[in-house]
C-alpha positions as CSV (number, residue, x, y, z in Angstrom):
1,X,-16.5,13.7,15.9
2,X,-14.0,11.0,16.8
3,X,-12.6,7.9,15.6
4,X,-10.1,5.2,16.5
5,X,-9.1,2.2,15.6
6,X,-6.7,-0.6,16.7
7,X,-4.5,-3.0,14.5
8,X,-3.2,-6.0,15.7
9,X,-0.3,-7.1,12.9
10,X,2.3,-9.4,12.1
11,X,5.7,-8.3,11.7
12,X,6.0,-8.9,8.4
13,X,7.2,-5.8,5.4
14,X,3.4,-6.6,3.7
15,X,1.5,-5.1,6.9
16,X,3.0,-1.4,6.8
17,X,0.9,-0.4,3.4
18,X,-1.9,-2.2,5.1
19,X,-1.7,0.2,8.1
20,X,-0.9,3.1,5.9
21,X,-4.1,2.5,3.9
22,X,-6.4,2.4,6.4
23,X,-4.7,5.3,8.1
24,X,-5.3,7.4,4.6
25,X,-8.5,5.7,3.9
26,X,-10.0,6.9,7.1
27,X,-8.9,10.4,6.9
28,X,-9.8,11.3,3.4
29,X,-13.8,9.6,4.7
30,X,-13.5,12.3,7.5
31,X,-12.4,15.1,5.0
32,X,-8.5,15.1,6.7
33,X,-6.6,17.7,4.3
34,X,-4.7,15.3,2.1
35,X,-1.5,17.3,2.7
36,X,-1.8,16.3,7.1
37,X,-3.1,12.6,5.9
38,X,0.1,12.1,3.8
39,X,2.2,13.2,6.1
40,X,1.1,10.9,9.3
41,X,1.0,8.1,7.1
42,X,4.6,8.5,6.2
43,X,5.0,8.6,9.6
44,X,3.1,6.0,10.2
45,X,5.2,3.9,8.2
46,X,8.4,4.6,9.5
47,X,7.0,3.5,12.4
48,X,5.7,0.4,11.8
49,X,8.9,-0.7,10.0
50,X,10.9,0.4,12.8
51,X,8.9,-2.1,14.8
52,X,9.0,-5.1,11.9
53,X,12.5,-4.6,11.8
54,X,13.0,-4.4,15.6
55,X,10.2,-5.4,17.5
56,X,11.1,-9.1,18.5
57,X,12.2,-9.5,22.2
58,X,9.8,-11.9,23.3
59,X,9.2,-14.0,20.1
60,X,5.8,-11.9,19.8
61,X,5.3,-11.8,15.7
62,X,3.2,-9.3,16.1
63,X,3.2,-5.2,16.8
64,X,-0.1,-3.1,17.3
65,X,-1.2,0.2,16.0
66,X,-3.6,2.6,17.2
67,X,-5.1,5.7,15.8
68,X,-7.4,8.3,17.6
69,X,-8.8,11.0,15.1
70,X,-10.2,13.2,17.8
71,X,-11.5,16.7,17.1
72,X,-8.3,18.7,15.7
73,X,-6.0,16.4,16.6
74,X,-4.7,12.9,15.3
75,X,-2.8,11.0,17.6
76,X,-1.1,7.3,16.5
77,X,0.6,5.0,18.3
78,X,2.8,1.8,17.6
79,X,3.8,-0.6,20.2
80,X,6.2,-3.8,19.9
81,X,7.3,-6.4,21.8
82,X,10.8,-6.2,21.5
83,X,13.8,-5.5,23.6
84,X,12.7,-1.2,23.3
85,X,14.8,1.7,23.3
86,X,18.2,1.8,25.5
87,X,17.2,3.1,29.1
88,X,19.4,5.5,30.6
89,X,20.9,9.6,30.1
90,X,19.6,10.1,26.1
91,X,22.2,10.1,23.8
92,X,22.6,12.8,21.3
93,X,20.4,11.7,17.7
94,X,22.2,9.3,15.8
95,X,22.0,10.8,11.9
96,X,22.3,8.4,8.9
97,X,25.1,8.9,6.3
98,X,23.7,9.9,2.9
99,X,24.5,6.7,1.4
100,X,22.8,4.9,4.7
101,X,19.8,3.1,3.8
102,X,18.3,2.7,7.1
103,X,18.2,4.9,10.6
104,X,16.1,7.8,9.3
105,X,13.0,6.7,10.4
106,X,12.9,8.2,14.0
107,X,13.9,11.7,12.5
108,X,11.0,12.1,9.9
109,X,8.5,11.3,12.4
110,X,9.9,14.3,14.5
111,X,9.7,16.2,10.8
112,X,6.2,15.4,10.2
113,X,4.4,14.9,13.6
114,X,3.2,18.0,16.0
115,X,4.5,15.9,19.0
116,X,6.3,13.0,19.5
117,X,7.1,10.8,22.3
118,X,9.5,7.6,21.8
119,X,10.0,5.3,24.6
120,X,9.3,1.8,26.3
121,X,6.5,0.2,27.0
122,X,5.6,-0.3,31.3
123,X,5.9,-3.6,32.9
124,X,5.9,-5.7,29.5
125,X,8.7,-4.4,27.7
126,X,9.2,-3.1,23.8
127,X,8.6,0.3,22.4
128,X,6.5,2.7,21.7
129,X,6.6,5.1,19.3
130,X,3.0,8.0,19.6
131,X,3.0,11.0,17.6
132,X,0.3,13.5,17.5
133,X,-0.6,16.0,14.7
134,X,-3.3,18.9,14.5
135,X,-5.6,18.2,11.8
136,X,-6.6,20.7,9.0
137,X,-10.7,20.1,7.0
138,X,-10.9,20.2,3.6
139,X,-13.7,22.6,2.9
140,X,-16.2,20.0,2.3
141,X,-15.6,17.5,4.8
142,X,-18.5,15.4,5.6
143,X,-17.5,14.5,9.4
144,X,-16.7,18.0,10.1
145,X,-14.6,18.4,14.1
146,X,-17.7,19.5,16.8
């Protein structure tokens, strides 16, 4: 069994839970454990407000999302527009300060996700931000992995 879908959305706060809703609301149709489906949509969300926040080089007002749910594994990907990750030797993670309310993000996805691969995007510019996850079935799952 397999499904994907792709979002086109506007940077704007109100399309994260929109993403993150069809994210869940797909998984728990295929019989995703709800433990794995809560987990990639956190991720999920960090990642699209990562690129709300900073995903406006080119004036684009809008990011994309992608989701393949493929066999055993999911794998999501975000993509912006914006001026993408600084190119060069990688520095060491920056962490946030406990009273920090942003700069977290980048970290839970590495928490949550299997495998994850942060970088730019070719020719146009921006960033991308995929992350991959093996799935677990509930025990009834109606689109059962083949």
């Amino acid at each position: 069994m397999s499904i994907w879908w792709s979002l086109h959305l506007r940077r704007e706060a109100a399309s994260v839970p929109l993403a993150r809703r069809l994210l869940l609301g797909t998984m728990e149709t295929a019989g995703v454990d709800p433990e794995i489906s809560y987990d990639l949509s956190l991720a999920l969300s960090e990642a699209c407000a990562n690129a709300v926040e900073h995903g406006c080089g080119d004036g684009s007002a809008e990011y994309r999302v992608t989701a393949y749910l493929d066999g055993e594994k999911c794998r999501i990907e975000v993509a912006d527009s914006g001026p993408g990750f600084p190119v060069g030797p990688p520095r060491p993670p920056r962490r946030a300060t406990p009273e920090a309310e942003h700069g977290r993000g980048l970290s839970l996805i590495e928490e949550l996700a299997d495998h994850v691969h942060i970088g730019n995007r070719s020719g146009r510019g921006g960033a991308v931000v995929s992350f991959d996850k093996i799935v677990k079935w509930k025990p009834d799952a109606p689109l059962v992995a083949t």
